[in-house]
C-alpha positions as CSV (number, residue, x, y, z in Angstrom):
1,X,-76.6,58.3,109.2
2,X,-75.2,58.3,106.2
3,X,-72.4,60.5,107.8
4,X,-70.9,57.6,109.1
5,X,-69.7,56.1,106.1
6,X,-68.0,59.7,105.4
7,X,-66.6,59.8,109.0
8,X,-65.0,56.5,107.8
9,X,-63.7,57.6,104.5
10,X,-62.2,60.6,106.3
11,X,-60.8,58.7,108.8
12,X,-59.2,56.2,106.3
13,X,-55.5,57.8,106.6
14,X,-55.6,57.0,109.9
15,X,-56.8,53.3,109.7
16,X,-53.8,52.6,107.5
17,X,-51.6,53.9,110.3
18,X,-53.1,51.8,112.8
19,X,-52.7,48.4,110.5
20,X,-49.0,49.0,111.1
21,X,-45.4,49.8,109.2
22,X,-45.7,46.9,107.1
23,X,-48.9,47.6,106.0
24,X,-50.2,49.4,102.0
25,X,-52.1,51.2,100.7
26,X,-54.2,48.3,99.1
27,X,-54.7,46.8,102.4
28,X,-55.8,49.8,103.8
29,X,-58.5,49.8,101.0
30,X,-59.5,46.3,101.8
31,X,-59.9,47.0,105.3
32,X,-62.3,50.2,104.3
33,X,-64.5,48.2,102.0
34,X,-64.8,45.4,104.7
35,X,-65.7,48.0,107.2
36,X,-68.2,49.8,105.0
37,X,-70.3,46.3,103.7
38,X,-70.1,45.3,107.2
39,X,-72.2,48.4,108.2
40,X,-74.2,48.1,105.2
41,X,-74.9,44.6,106.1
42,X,-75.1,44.8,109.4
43,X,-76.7,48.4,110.4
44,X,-79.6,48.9,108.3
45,X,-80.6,51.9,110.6
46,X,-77.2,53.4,109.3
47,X,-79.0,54.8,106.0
48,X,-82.5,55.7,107.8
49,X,-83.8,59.2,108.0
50,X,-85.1,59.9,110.9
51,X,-87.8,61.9,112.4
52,X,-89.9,63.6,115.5
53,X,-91.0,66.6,116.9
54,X,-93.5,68.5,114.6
55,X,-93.6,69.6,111.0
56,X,-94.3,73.0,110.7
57,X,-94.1,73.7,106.9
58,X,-95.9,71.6,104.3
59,X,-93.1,68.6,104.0
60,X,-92.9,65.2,102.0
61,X,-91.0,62.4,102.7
62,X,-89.6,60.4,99.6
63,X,-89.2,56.7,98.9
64,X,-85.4,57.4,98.3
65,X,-84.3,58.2,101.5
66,X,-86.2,54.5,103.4
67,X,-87.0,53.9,105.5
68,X,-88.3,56.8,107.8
69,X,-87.5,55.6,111.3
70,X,-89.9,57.6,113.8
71,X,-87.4,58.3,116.8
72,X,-89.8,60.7,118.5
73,X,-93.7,61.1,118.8
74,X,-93.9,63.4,114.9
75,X,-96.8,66.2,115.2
76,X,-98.5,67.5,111.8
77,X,-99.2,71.1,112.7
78,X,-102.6,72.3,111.5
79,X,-102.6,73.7,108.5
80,X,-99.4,72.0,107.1
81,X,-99.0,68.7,105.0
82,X,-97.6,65.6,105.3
83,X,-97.2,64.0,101.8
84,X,-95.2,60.6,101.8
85,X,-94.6,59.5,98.5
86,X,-94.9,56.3,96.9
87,X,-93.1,53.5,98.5
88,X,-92.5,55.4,101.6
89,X,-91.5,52.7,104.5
90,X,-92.3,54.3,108.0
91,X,-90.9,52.9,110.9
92,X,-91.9,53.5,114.7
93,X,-90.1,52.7,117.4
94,X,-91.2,51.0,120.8
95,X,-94.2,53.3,121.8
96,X,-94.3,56.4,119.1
97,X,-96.8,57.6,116.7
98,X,-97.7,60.5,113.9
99,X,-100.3,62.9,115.4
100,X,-102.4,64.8,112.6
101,X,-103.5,68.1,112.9
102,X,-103.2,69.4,109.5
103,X,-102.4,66.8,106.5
104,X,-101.3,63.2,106.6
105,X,-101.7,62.1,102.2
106,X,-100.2,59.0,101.1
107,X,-101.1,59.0,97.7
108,X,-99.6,55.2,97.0
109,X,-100.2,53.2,94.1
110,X,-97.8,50.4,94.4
111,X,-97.8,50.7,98.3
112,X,-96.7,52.7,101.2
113,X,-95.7,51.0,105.1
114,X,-96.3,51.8,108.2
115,X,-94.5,49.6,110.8
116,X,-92.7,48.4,113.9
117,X,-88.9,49.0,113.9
118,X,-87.7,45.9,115.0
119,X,-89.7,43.0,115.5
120,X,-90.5,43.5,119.2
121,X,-91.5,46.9,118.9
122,X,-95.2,48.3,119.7
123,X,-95.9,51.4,118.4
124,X,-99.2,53.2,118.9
125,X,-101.2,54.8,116.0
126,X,-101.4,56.9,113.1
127,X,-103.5,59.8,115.1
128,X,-106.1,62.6,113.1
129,X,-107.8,65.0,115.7
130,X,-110.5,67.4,115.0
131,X,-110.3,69.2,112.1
132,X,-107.8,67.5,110.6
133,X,-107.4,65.4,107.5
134,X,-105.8,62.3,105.2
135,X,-105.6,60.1,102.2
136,X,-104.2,56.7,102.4
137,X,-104.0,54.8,99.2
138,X,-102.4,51.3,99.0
139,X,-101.3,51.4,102.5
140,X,-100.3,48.6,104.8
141,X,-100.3,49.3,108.1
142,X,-99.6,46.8,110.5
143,X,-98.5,46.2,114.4
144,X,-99.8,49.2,116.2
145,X,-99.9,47.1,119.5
146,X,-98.9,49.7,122.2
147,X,-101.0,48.5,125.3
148,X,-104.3,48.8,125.2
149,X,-104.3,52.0,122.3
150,X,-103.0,50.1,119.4
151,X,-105.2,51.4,117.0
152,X,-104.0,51.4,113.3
153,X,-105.5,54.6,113.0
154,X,-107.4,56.7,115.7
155,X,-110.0,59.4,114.1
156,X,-111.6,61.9,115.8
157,X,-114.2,64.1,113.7
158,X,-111.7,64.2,111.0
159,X,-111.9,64.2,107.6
160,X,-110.3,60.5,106.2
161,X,-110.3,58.8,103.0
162,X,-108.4,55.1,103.0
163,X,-108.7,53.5,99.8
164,X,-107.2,49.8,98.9
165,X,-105.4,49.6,101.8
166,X,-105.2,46.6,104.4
167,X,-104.9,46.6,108.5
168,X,-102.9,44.0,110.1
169,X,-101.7,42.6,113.2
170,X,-103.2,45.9,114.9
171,X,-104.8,45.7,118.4
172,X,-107.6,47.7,116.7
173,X,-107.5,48.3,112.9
174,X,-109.7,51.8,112.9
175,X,-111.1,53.9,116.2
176,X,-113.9,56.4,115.0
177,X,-114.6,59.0,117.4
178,X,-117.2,61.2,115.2
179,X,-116.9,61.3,111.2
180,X,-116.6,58.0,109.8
181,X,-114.0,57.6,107.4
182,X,-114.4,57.0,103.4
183,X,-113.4,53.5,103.0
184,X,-113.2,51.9,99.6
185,X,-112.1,48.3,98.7
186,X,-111.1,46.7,95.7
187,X,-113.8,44.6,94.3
188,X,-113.6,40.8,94.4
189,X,-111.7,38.9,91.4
């Protein structure tokens, strides 16, 4: 996304020759900076990375490039990790989750967001099948809402540790088929 800010710096000759004859250099300038808050202002999705399909090869996703828009249903492969790192915002669009069959860790200490994209948007669940595994720490995940299989997370005879971390505004916060998960709180002040 960031690509189209460079598609509009390269273009910037041209924009000058469209303002006209009587037009400089300086105005051309204006006209690019307006252009590029605008976008800024106007498209957050224009500096999002996005993701689906499935990770093959152990992968982590960093804070700096938020937020992490999921565009496509995003498979963890068994055997390969998933490590966000701390201050990681995840995104879904309408419908879409993370299926685990390897690794999902979020190893946050100051938090790490799992979320709709827009404010009308259901997505469905942070899944872990059989055999697979995760760590959320200091986790927020909120509006899985998709029909009727909302679920914040969905575990089934996996292995899952969540640890100071808060469910909100799910349909259902956790679905345990088989293993329960570890689930530690903090202690009341």
């Amino acid at each position: 996304m960031k690509s189209k800010v460079m598609d509009l710096i390269r273009w910037f000759p041209n924009i000058v020759c469209a303002l006209g004859a009587k037009s400089t250099i300086h105005t051309g300038w204006i006209v690019l900076a307006c252009a590029i808050a605008f976008l800024g202002l106007h498209a957050a999705p224009l500096w999002a990375t996005e993701h689906s399909g499935t990770i093959t090869s152990n992968t982590t996703w960093y804070a700096t490039d938020n937020p992490h828009v999921i565009v496509g249903n995003v498979t963890v492969q068994a055997g390969v990790t998933l490590t966000l790192e701390d201050g990681v915002n995840v995104q879904f669009n309408h419908g879409l989750s993370i299926s685990v069959y390897g690794t999902l860790n979020a190893p946050g200490s100051t938090g790490i967001l799992f979320t709709r994209y827009e404010a009308d948007d259901e997505w469905r669940a942070l899944y872990f099948y059989s055999g697979s595994s995760g760590t959320l720490q200091h986790s927020t995940i909120e509006y899985a809402q998709y029909y009727a299989g909302g679920y914040g997370i969905y575990g089934e005879e996996a292995t899952l540790a969540i640890e100071h971390s808060t469910l909100e505004n799910n349909n259902y916060g956790i679905y345990v088929d088989g293993t329960m998960p570890t689930i530690e709180r903090p202690c009341p002040p």
